[in-house]
C-alpha positions as CSV (number, residue, x, y, z in Angstrom):
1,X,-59.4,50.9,-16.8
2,X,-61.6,49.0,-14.4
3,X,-61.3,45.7,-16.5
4,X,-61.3,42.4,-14.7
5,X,-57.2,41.3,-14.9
6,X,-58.2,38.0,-14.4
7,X,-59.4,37.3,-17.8
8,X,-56.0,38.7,-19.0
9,X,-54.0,36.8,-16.7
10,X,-56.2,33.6,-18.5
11,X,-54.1,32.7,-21.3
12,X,-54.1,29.4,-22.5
13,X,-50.4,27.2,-21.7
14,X,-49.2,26.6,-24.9
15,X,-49.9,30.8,-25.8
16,X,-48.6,31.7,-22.8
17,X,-45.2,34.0,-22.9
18,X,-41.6,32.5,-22.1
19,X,-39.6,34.6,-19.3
20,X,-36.0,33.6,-19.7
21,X,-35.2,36.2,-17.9
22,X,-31.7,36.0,-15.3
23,X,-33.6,37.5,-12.6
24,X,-33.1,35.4,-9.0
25,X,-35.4,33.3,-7.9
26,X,-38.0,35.1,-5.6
27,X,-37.7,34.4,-2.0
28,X,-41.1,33.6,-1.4
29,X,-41.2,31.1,-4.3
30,X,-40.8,27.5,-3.5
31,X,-37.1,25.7,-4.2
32,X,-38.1,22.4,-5.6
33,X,-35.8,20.7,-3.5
34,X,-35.5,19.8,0.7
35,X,-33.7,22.4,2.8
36,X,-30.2,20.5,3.9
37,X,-29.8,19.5,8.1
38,X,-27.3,22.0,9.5
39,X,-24.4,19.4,9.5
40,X,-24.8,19.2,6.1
41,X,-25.0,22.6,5.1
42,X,-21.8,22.9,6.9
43,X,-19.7,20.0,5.9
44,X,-20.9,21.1,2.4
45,X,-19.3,24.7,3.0
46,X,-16.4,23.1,4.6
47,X,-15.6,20.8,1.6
48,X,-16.4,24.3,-0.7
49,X,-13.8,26.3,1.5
50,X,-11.0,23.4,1.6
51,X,-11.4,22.9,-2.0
52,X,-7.3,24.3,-3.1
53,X,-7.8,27.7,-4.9
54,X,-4.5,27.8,-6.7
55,X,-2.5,24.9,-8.3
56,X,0.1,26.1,-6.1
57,X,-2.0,25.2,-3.3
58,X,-3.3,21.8,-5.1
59,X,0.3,20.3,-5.1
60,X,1.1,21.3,-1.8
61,X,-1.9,19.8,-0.4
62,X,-1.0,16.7,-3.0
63,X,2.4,16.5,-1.4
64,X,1.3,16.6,1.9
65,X,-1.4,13.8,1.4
66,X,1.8,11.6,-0.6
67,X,3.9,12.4,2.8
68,X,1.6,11.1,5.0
69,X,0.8,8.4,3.2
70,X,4.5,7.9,2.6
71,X,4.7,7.8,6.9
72,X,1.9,5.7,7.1
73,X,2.9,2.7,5.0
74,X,6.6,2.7,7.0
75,X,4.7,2.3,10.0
76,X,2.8,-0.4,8.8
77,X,6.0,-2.0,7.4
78,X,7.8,-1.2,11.2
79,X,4.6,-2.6,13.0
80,X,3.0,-5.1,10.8
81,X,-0.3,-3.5,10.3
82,X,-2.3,-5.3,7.6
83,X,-4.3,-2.1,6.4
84,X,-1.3,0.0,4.9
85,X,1.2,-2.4,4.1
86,X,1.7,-2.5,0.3
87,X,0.0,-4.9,-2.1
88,X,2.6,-7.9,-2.2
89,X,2.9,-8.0,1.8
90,X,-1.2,-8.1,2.5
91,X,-2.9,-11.4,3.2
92,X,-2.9,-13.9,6.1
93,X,-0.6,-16.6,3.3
94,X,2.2,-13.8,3.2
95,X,2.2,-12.9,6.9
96,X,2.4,-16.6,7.3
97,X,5.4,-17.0,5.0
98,X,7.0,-13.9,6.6
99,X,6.7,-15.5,10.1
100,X,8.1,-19.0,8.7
101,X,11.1,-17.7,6.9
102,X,11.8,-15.1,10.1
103,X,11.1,-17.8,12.6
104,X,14.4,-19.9,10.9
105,X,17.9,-19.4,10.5
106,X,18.8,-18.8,6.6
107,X,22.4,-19.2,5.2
108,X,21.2,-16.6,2.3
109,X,20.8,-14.1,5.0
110,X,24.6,-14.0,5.7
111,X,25.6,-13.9,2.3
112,X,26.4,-9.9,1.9
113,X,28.8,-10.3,5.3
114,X,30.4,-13.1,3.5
115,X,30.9,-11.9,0.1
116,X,32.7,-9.1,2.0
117,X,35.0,-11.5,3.3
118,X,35.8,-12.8,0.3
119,X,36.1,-10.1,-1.8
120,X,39.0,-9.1,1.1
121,X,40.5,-12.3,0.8
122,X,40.7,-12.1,-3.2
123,X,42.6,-8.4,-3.3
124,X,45.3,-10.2,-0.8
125,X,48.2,-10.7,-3.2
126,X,49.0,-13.7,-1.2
127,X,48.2,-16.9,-3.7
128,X,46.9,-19.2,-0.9
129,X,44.7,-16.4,0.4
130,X,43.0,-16.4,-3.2
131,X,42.5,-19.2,-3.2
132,X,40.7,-20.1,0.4
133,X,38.5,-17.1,-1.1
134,X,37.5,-18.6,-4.5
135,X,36.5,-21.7,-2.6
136,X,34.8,-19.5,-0.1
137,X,32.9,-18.0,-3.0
138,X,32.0,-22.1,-4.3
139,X,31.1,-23.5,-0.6
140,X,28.6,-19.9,-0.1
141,X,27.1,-20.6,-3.3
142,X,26.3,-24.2,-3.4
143,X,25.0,-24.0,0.6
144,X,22.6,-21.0,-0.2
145,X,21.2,-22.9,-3.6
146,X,20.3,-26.2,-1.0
147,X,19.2,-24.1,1.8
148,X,16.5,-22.4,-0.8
149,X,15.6,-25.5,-2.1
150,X,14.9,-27.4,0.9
151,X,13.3,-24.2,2.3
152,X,11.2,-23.9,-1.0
153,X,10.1,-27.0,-0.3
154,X,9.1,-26.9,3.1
155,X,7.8,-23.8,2.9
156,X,5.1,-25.1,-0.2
157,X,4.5,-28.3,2.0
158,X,3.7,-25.8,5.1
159,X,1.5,-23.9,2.8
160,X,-0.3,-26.6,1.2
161,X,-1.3,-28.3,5.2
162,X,-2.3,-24.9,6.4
163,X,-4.4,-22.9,3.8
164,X,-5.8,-25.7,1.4
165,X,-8.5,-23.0,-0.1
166,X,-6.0,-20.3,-0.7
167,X,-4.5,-18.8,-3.7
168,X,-0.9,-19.6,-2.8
169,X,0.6,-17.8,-6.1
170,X,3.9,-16.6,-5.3
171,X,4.3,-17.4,-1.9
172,X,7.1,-19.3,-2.0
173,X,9.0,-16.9,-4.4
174,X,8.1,-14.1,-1.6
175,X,9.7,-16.3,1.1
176,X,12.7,-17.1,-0.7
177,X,13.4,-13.3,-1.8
178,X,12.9,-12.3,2.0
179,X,15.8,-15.1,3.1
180,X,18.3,-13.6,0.9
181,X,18.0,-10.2,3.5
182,X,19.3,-9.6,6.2
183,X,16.9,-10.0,9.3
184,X,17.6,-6.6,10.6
185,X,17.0,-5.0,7.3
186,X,13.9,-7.1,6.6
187,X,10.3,-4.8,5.4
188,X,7.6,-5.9,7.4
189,X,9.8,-6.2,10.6
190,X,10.2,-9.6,12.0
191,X,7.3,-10.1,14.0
192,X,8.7,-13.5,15.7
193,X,11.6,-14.7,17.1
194,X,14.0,-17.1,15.9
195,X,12.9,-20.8,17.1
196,X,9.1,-19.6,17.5
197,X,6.9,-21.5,15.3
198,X,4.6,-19.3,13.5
């Protein structure tokens, strides 16, 4: 009864008793790890409390992150902004090539007015009328095949004198692809007038 307990409480390591007990962790005890700043702690209980709950909540959060990401890139596209535009757009070679094909007039960019015309011109049941319209459709075709070729290259000659180092992959292929629209329906925007050198 009046035994020392510190001989008891002397037990060697390997001897000594497992507690795997699920009892917390006493207050008092040390944590083993640094207590967090506050802005941590909160940011950490921010991130825990935004974390979606429900997978209802999931996809609407994912469908409101797609949306804004959605109005981001047409902004980008409307103004030109390098950081969101999409993959094939980014890079000073392709803003060049934008600027060079928009800076020019392009007979491929009036083709969709024209076929209209002609298409008109063929329904006429009036021979003549069919006629002006098939060669129509010939003189359109043959002046948009030279105006891409000499604009191909140009456009590779322009490239080559202004970004020797550069992987020019494609480029011209881009430009030629942006003369067959329209300018007004062009994505990026036109950033330059017609006439200004880029």
């Amino acid at each position: 009864m009046f035994r020392s307990r510190a001989k008891e409480e002397k037990v060697p390591a390997d001897k000594a008793p497992v507690n795997f007990s699920k009892q917390p962790r006493d207050p008092q005890a040390p944590k083993g790890r640094p207590t967090p700043k506050r802005s941590e702690a909160q940011s950490q209980r921010r991130s825990v409390a935004s974390t979606p709950t429900t997978r209802k909540e999931a996809s609407k959060r994912q469908r409101d992150e797609r949306r804004a990401d959605m109005e981001r890139r047409r902004q980008a596209l409307a103004s030109g902004d390098q950081r969101y535009l999409p993959a094939r757009d980014k890079g000073p070679v392709r803003r060049f090539v934008r600027d060079w094909i928009d800076s020019r007039w392009n007979v491929a960019e009036f083709f969709l007015p024209l076929a209209v015309l002609i298409l008109v011109l063929s329904v006429v049941r009036v021979p003549a009328l069919q006629q002006i319209a098939l060669l129509l459709w010939l003189i359109v075709i043959v002046l948009i095949v030279l105006d891409a070729a000499v604009s191909g290259f140009r456009l590779r000659k322009r490239l080559a004198e202004r970004f020797p180092d550069e992987n020019k992959r494609g480029a011209v292929a881009y430009g030629l692809m942006r003369s067959l629209q329209m300018r007004r329906l062009r994505l990026p925007k036109p950033q330059v007038k017609r006439g200004e050198r880029p």
